[in-house]
Structure formats: C-alpha cells, structure tokens
C-alpha positions as CSV (number, residue, x, y, z in Angstrom):
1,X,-0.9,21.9,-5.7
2,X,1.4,21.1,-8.9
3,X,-0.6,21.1,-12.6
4,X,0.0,17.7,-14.0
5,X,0.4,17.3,-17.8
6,X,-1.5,14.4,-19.6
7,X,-0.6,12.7,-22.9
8,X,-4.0,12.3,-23.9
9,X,-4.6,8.7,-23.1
10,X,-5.7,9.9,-19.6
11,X,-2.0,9.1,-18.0
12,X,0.1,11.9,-16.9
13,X,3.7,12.4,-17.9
14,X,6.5,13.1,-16.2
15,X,7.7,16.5,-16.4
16,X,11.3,17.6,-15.4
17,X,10.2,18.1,-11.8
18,X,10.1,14.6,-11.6
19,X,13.7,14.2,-10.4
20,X,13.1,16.2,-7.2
21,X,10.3,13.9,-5.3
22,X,11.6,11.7,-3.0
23,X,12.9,8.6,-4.0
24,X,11.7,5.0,-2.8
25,X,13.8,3.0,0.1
26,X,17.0,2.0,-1.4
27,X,17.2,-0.5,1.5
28,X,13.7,-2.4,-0.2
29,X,13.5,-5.4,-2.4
30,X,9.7,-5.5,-3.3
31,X,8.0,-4.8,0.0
32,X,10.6,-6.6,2.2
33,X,14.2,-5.3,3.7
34,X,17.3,-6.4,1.5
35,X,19.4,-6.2,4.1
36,X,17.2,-9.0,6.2
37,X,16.4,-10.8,2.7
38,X,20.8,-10.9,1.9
39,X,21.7,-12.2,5.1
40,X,19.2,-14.6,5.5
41,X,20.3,-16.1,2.6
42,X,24.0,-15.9,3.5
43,X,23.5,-16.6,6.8
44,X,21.7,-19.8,5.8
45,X,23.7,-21.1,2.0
46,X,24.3,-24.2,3.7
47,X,20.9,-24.7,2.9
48,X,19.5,-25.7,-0.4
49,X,17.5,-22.9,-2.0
50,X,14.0,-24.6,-3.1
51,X,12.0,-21.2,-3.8
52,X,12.2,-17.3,-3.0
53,X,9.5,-14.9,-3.4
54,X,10.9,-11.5,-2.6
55,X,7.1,-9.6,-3.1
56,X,5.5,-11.7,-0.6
57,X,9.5,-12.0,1.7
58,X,9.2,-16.2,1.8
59,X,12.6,-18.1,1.3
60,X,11.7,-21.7,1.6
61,X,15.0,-24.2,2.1
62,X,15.6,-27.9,1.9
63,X,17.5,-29.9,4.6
64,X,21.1,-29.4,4.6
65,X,24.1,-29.5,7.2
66,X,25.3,-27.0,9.4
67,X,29.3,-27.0,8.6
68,X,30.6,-28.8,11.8
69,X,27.1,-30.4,13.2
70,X,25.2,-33.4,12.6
71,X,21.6,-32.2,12.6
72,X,20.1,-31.2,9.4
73,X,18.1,-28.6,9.4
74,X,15.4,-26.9,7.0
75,X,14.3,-23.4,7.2
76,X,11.3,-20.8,6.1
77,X,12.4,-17.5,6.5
78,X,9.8,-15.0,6.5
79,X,11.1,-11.1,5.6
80,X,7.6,-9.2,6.7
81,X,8.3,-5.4,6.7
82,X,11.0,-3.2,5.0
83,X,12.4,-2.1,8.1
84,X,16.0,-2.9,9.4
85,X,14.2,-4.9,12.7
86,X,13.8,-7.8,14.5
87,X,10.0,-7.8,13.9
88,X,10.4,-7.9,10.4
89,X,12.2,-11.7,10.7
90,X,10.7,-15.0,11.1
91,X,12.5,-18.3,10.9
92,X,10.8,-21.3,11.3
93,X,13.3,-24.7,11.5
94,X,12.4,-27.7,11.2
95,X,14.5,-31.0,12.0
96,X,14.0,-34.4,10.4
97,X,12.2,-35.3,13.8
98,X,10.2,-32.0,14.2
99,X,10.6,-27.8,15.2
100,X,14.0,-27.1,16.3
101,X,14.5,-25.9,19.9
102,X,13.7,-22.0,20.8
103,X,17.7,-21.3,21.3
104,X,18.2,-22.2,18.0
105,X,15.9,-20.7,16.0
106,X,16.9,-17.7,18.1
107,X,20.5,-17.9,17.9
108,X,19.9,-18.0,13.5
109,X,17.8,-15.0,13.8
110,X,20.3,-13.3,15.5
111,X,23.0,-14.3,13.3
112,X,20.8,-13.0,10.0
113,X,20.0,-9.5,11.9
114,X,23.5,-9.4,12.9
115,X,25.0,-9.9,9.1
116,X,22.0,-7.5,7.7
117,X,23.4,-4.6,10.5
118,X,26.6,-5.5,8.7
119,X,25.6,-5.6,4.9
120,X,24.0,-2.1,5.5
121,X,26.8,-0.8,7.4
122,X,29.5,-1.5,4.4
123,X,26.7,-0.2,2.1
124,X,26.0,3.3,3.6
125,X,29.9,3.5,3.4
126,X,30.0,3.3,0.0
C-alpha cells in the first residue's frame, strides 16, 4: 500500500508517481462514449441542435429534413454507457404525426454506430 502525502488541509498531493496510474478512457466524454456522442451528431446535422448534455448522454433535436426526403423528423438520442456498443444507443424519432417506424429508427442507429466504428478507427490510427 503506497504512503500518501498530505498538504495539511486534509487533501493529499500528487507526488511524481502520479504519472504512472492508469489513465481514464480516452474514448469518454463525461460518462458517455465520444465516438457514439460524434456520430450521432454527424450522422443526424440535418437536424437542428436544441440542447446536449454530455454528463447525463441526451442530444435533443428539432424537426428538420432528411437531404432527399419529405418527412421531417425529430430525434432524442440517448448515449447511456461509455462503451463502443449497440446497448449504449437510443434514438427515439418522432414525425409530425407521431414515432417513426421501427426500420427507421433502426436503420439511423445503425448509421451512428456505423460512423462511431469509423471515427474511432481513424483515431486509434493516429
């Protein structure tokens, strides 16, 4: 068990060892998955951003246009977990005359884990 070293207002300080514990996930944006959070929001810019909260993983959207259809669409993306993973991805979309079809909504989560495979595959290159 390591000795820690305290300044005396009951907080320990870092000592030079400090650069050899592990690190946290580079792949993490508060408690949700970058990768997920990126392409969600790539993925989805035909959308009007109305708020993001990367702490609790919530991207709310307005109603926009898909380029090339005429249904507008708005979207809650949920980013639940830091893992690279289907589980950690919930889209909810909404039409102007209620939920979207179940093809849909899967066909946009598959096209956000698709770009987030693809955003972490350039980054771990670099």
């Amino acid at each position: 068990m390591e000795a820690e070293i305290y300044n005396g207002r009951g907080a320990p300080e870092s000592t030079v060892w400090d650069i050899f514990k592990s690190k946290p996930d580079a792949g993490r944006v508060g408690a949700v998955n970058k990768y997920i959070w990126n392409a969600s929001l790539e993925v989805l810019d035909f959308l009007p951003v109305e708020s993001v909260d990367p702490f609790t993983g919530v991207i709310t959207t307005g109603y926009g246009t898909p380029p090339g259809g005429g249904t507008a669409y708005r979207a809650t993306i949920l980013v639940s977990d830091p893992a690279l993973d289907a589980r950690s991805l919930n889209v909810a979309l909404m039409t102007r005359s209620g939920p979207a079809s179940a093809s849909t909504v899967h066909a946009v989560e598959d096209a956000i884990l698709t770009r987030a495979r693809q955003i972490r595959a350039v980054d771990s290159r670099i």
